[in-house]
C-alpha positions as CSV (number, residue, x, y, z in Angstrom):
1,X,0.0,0.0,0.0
2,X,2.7,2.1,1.0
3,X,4.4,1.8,-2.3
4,X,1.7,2.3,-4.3
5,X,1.0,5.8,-2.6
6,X,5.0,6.5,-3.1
7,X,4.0,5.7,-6.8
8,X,0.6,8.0,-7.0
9,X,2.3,11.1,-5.1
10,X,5.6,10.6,-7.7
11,X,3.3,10.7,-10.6
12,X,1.8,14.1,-8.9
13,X,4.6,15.7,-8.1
14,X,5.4,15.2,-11.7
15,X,2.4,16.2,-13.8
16,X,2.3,19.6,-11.4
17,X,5.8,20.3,-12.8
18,X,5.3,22.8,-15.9
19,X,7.5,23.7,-18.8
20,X,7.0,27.2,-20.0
21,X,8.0,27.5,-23.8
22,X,6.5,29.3,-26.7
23,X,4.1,27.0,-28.4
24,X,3.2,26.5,-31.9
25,X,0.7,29.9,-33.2
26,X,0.3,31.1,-30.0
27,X,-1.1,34.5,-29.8
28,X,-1.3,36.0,-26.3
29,X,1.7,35.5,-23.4
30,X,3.7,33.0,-21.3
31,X,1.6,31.6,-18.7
32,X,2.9,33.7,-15.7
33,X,4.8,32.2,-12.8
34,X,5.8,35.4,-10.6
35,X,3.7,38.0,-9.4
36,X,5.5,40.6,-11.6
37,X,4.4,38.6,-14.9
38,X,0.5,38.1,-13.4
39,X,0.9,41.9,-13.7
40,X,1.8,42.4,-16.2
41,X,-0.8,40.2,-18.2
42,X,-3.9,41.6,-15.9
43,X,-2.1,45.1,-17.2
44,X,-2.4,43.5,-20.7
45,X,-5.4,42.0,-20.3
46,X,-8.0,44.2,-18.4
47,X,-6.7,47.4,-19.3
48,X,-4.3,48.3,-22.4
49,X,-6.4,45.6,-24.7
50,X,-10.3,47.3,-24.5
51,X,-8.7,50.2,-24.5
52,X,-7.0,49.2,-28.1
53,X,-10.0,48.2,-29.2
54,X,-12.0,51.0,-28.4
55,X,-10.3,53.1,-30.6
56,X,-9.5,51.0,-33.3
57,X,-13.9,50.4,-33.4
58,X,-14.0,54.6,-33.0
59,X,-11.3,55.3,-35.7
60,X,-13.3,52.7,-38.3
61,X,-16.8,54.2,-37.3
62,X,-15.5,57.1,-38.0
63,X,-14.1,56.2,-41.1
64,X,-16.9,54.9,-42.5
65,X,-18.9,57.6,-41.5
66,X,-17.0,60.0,-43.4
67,X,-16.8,58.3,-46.3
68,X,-20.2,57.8,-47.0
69,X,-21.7,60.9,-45.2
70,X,-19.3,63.3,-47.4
71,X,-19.0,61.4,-50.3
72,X,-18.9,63.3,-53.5
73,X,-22.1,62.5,-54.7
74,X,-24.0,63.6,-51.7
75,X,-21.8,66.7,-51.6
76,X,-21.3,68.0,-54.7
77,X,-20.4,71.7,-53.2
78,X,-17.2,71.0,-51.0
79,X,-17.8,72.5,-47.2
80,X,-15.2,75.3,-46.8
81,X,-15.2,74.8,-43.1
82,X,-11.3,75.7,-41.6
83,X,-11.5,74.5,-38.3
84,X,-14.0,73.6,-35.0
85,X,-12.5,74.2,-31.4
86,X,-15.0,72.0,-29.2
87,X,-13.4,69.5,-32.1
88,X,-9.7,70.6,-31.5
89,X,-9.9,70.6,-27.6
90,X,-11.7,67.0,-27.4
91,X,-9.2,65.8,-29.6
92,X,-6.6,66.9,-27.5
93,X,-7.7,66.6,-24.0
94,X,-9.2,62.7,-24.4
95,X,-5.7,61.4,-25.7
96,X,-3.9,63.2,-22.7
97,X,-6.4,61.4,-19.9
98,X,-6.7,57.9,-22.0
99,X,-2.7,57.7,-21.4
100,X,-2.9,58.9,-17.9
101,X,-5.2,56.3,-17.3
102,X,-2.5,54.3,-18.7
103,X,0.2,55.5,-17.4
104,X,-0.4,55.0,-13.8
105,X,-0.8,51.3,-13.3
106,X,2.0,51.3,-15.7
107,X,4.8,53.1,-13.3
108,X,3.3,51.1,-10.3
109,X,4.2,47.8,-12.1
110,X,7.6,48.8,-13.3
111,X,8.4,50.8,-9.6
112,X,7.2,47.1,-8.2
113,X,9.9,45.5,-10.9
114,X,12.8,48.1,-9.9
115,X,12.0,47.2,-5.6
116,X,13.7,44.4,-5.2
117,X,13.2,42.7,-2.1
118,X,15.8,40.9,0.5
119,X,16.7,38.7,-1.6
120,X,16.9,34.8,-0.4
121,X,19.5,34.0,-3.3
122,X,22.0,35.9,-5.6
123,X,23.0,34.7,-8.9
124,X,25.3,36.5,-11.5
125,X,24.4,36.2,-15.3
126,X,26.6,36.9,-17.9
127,X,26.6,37.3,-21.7
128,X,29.3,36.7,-23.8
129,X,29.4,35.4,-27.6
130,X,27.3,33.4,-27.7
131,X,26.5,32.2,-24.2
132,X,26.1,32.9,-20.9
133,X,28.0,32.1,-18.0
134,X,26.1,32.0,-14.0
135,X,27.7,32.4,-10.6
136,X,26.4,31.4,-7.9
137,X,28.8,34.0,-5.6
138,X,27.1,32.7,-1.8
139,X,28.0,28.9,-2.9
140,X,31.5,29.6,-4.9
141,X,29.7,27.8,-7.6
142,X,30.4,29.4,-11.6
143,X,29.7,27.3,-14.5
144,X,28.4,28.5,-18.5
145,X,25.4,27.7,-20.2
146,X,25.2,26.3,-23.8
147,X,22.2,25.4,-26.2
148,X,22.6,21.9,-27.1
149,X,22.5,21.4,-30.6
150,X,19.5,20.0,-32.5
151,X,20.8,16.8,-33.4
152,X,21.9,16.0,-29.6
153,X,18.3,16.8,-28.6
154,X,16.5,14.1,-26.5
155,X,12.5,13.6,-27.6
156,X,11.0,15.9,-24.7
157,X,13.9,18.6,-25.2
158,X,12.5,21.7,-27.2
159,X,14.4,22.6,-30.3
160,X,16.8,26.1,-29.5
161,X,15.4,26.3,-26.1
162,X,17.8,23.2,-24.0
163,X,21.0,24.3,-22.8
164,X,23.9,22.0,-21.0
165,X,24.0,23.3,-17.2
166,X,20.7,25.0,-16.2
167,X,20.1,28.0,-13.7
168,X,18.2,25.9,-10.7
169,X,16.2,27.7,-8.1
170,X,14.2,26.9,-5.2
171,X,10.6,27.9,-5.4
172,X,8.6,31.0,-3.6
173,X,12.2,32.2,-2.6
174,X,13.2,36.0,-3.9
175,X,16.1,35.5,-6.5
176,X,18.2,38.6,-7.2
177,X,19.7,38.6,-10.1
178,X,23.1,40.4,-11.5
179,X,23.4,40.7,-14.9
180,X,26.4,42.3,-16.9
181,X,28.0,41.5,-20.7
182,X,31.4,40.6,-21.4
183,X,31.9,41.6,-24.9
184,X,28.6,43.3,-26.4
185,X,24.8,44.2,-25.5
186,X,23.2,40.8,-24.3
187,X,19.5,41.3,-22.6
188,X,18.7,38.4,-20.0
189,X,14.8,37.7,-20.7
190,X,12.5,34.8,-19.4
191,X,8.8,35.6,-20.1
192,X,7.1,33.7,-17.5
193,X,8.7,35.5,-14.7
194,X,8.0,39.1,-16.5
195,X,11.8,39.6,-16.7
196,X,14.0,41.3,-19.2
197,X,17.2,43.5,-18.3
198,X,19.9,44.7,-20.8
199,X,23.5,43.2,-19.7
200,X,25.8,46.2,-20.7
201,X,29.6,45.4,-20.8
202,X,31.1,47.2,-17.9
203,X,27.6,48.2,-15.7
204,X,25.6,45.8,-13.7
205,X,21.6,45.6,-13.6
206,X,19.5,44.3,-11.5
207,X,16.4,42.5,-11.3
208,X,14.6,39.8,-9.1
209,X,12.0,37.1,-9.4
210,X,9.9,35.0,-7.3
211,X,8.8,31.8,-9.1
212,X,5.8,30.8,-7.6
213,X,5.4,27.4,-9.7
214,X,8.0,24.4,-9.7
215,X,8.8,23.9,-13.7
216,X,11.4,24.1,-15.9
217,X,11.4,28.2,-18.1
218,X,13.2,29.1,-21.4
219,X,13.9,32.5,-22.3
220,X,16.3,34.0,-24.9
221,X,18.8,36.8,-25.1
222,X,16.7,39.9,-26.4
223,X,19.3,42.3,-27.1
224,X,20.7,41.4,-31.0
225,X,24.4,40.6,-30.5
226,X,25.8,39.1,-33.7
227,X,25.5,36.1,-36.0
228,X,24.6,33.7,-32.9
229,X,22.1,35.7,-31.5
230,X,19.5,33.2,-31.7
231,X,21.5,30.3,-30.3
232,X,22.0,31.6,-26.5
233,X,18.8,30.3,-24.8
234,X,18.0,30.8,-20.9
235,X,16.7,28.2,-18.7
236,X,15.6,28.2,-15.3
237,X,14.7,25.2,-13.8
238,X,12.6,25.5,-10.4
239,X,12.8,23.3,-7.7
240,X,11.7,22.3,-4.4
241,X,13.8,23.6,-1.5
242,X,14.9,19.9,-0.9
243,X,15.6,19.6,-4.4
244,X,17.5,22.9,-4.3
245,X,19.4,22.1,-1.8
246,X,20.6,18.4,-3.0
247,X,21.7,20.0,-6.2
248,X,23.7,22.5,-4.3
249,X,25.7,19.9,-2.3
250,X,26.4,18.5,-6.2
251,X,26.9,21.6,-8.0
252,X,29.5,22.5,-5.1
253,X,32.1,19.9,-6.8
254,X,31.1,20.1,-9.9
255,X,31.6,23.8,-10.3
256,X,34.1,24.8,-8.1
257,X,34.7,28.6,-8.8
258,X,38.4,28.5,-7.7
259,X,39.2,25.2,-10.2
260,X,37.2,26.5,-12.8
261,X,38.9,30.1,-13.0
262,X,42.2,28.3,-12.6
263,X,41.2,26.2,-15.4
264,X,40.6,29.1,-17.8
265,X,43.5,30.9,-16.6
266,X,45.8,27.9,-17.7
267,X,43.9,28.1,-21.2
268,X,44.6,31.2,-21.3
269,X,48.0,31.5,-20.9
270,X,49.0,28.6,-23.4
């Protein structure tokens, strides 16, 4: 009995794991996994979208209704009018408040984005050509990320998406992130967490999630960085805090900061 119940809560545990990727002819965004992203698609959703279409139906009624009120036949003596000012003034004055209207739950969002909270892990990300290479700086850990090419792909690995060493997290923890470039403009970028921050050669930006669902997330570099700009995929892999914290004890020997800098310095220097 007992196994049987190891069995059902394994298969559980398993099916409650999600993969966020970009699916085939999908319109509308990620599903979110962080409060920043749920935001930003209730932002999206409830708000900018009627808006949209509003005045796209407004612009076309208006459209049609000029063209067939003053067509040519049913005016054959052109009007000669210059101007109206109750037209001018309504035309300015709605466009001012409709972006207001838009503008404030759009700073709250992005002053929410730029708080970042105590943070219960630090990782370092950084772009190079054309990869990126994580550090782990509480846990001495430093190792790079690569895609894995197509024709090494296993059946349940998605095509430009899979990388070698994945970024793992523990879930509902606050994970700062540090982000920099080492040779051009990189942007670090994973959709489902509502993340995307420019890694400038020489500076260091910030940014922080809080993945709220365990899963496994892909995200791309968004900042065009040469001819393998398309071939330097994120991925974040969330994890249980047990889960976190057996990968830790083997990501401690596997990617020893001191051996691996040594490792590259010897490289280096032949």
């Amino acid at each position: 009995m007992k196994k049987i119940l190891y069995i059902f809560l394994t298969m559980l545990s398993a099916s409650s794991a999600t993969s966020s990727e970009p699916k085939d002819w999908q319109l509308g965004f990620q599903e979110a996994a962080s409060s920043s992203m749920r935001d930003i698609v209730n932002f999206h959703d409830k708000l900018l979208l009627p808006i949209i279409i509003a005045i796209s139906v407004f612009v076309l009624f208006l459209m049609l209704y000029a063209c067939i009120r003053f067509r040519a036949s049913a005016n054959p003596i052109p009007s000669k009018r210059t101007h109206n000012v109750a037209v001018e003034i309504l035309w300015t004055l709605i466009p001012c408040l409709i972006l207001i209207v838009m503008a404030v739950p759009s700073f709250k969002i992005l002053y929410k984005q730029d708080t970042i909270p105590k943070a219960d892990l630090t990782i370092k990300a950084v772009g190079y050509q054309w990869y990126w290479g994580y550090e782990y700086p509480d846990e001495n850990i430093i190792f790079d990320s690569y895609m894995i090419e197509e024709k090494d792909l296993k059946p349940d690995q998605p095509r430009l998406l899979t990388v070698d060493n994945e970024v793992v997290v523990p879930v509902n923890k606050v994970v700062k992130v540090l982000i920099t470039a080492n040779d051009v403009l990189h942007a670090w970028a994973l959709p489902s967490f509502g993340v995307k921050r420019d890694a400038v050669p020489g500076r260091i930006n910030e940014t922080w999630f809080k993945a709220e669902k365990v899963g496994t997330y892909y995200g791309q570099c968004s900042e065009l960085c040469g001819i393998k700009h398309a071939f330097m995929p994120i991925t974040v892999k969330v994890v249980s805090e047990e889960e976190y914290e057996e990968w830790l004890s083997g990501a401690r020997e596997k990617f020893a900061k001191d051996e691996i800098e040594n490792d590259k310095l010897k490289i280096a220097s032949k």
